[in-house]
C-alpha positions as a Markdown table, in Angstrom:
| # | Residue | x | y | z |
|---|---|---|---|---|
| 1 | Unk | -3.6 | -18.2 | 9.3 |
| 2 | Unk | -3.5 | -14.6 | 8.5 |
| 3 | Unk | -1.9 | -13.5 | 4.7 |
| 4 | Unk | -0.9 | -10.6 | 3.2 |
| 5 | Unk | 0.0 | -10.5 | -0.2 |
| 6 | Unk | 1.5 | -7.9 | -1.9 |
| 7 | Unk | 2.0 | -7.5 | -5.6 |
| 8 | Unk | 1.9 | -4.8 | -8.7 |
| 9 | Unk | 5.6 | -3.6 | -7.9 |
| 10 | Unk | 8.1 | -2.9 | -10.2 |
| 11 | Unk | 10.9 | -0.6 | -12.2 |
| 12 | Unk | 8.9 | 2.9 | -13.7 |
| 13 | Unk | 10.2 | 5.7 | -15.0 |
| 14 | Unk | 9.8 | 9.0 | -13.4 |
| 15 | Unk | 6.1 | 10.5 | -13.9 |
| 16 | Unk | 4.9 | 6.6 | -14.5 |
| 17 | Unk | 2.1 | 5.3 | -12.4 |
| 18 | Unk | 1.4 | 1.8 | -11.1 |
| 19 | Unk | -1.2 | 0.2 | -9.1 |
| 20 | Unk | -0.4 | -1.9 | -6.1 |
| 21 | Unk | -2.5 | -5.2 | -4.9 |
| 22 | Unk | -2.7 | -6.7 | -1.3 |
| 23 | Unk | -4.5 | -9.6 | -0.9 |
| 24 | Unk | -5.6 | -10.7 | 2.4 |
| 25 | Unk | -6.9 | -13.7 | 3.9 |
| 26 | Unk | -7.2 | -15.1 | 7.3 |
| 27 | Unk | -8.9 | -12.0 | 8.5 |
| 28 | Unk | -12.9 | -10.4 | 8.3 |
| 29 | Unk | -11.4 | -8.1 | 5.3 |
| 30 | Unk | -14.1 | -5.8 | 5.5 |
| 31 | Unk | -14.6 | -5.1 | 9.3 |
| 32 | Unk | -10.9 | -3.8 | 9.3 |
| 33 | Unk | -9.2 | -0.9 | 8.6 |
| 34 | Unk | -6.7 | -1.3 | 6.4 |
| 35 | Unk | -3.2 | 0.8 | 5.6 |
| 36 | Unk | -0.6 | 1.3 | 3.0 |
| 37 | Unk | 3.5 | 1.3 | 4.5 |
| 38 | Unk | 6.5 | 2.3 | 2.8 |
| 39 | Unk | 10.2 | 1.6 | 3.6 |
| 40 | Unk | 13.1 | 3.1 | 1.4 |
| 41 | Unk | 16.3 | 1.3 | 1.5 |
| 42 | Unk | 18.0 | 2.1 | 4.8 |
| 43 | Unk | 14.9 | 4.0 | 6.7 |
| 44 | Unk | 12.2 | 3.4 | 8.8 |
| 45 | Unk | 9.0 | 2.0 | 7.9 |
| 46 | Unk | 6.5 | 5.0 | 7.1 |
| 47 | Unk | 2.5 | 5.6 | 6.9 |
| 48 | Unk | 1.6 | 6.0 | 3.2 |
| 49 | Unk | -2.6 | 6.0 | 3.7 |
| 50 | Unk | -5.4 | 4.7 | 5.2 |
| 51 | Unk | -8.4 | 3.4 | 4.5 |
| 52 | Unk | -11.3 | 2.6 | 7.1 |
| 53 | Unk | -14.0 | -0.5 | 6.9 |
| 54 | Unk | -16.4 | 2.2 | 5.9 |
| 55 | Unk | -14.3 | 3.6 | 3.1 |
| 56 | Unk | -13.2 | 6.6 | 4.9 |
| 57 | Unk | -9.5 | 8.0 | 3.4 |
| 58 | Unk | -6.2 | 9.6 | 5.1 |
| 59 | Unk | -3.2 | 9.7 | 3.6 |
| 60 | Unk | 0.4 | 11.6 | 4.2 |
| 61 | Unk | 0.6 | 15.0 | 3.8 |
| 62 | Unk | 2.8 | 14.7 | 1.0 |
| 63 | Unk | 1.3 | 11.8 | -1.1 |
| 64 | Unk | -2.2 | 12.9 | -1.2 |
| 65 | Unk | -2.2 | 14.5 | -4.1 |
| 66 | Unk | -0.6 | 11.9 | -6.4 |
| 67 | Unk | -1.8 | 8.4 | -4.5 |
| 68 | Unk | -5.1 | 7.1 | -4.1 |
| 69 | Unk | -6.1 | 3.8 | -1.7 |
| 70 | Unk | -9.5 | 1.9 | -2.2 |
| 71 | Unk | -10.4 | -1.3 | -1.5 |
| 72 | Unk | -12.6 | -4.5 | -2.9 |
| 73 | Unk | -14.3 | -6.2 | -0.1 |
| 74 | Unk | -15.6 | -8.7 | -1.7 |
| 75 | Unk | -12.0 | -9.7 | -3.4 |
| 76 | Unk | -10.5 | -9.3 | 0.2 |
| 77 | Unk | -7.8 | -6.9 | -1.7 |
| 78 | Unk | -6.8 | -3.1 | -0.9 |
| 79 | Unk | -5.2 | -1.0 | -3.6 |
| 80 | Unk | -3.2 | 1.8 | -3.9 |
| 81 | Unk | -3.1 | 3.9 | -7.3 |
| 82 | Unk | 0.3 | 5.7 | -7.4 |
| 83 | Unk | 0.5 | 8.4 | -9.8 |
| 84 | Unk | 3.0 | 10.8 | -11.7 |
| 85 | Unk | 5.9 | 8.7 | -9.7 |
| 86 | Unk | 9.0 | 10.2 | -8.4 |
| 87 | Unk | 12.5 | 8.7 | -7.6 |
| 88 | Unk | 12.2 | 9.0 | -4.3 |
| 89 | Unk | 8.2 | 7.3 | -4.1 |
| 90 | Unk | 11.5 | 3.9 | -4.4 |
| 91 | Unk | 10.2 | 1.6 | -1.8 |
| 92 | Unk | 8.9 | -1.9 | -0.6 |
| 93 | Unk | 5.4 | -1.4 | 0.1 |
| 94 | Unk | 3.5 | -3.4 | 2.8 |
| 95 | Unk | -0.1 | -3.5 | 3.7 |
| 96 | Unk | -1.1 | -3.9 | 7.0 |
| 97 | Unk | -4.5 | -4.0 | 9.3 |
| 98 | Unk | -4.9 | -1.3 | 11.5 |
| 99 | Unk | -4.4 | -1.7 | 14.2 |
| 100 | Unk | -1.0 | -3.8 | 12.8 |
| 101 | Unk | -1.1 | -7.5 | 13.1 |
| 102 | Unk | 2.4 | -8.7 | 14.1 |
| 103 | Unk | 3.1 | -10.4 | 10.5 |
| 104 | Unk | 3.5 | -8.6 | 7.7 |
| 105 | Unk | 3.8 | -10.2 | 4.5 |
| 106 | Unk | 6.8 | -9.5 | 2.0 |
| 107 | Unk | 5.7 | -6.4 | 0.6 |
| 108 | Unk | 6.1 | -5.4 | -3.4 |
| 109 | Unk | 9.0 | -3.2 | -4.7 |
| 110 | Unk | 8.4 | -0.2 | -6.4 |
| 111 | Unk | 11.3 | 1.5 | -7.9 |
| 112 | Unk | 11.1 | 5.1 | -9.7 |
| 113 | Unk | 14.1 | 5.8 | -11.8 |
| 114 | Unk | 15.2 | 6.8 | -15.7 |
């Protein structure tokens, strides 16, 4: 049974940084590509960064300079370092395979405010 766990959310201030977990099991971890979503209360789910089985790196335009993905193959677990938060970086945040698989797990809040 495939599992995604996220975790590392939680209430910052603005300019704060956290670093966000996702465990994942059920799945050859390091043959996949794995990917970072975002969803702000009342939008769409939205691409946040990438990261191949190789290690390669794409992000959004406008997160690259401030968040950084890796990932741990032997702990199964991607990351994402977010840095010098902003009010509006307030989101769930899911992690996914790429291509999706059709369950995602229950993502981790992250919310920015003062």
């Amino acid at each position: 049974q495939v599992q995604l766990v996220e975790s590392g959310g939680g209430l910052v201030q603005p300019g704060e940084s956290l670093r966000l977990s996702c465990a994942a099991s059920g799945i050859i971890f390091s043959g996949n590509d794995m990917a970072w979503y975002r969803q702000a209360p009342g939008k769409q789910r939205k691409f946040v960064a990438r990261v191949s089985a190789s290690g390669y790196t794409v992000y959004a335009d406008s997160l690259k300079a401030r968040f950084t993905i890796s990932r741990d193959n032997a702990k199964n677990t991607v990351y994402l370092q977010m840095n010098s938060l902003k009010p509006e970086d307030t989101a769930v945040y899911y992690c996914n395979t790429l291509p999706n698989l059709p369950t995602w797990g229950q993502g981790t809040q992250v919310t920015v405010s003062s």
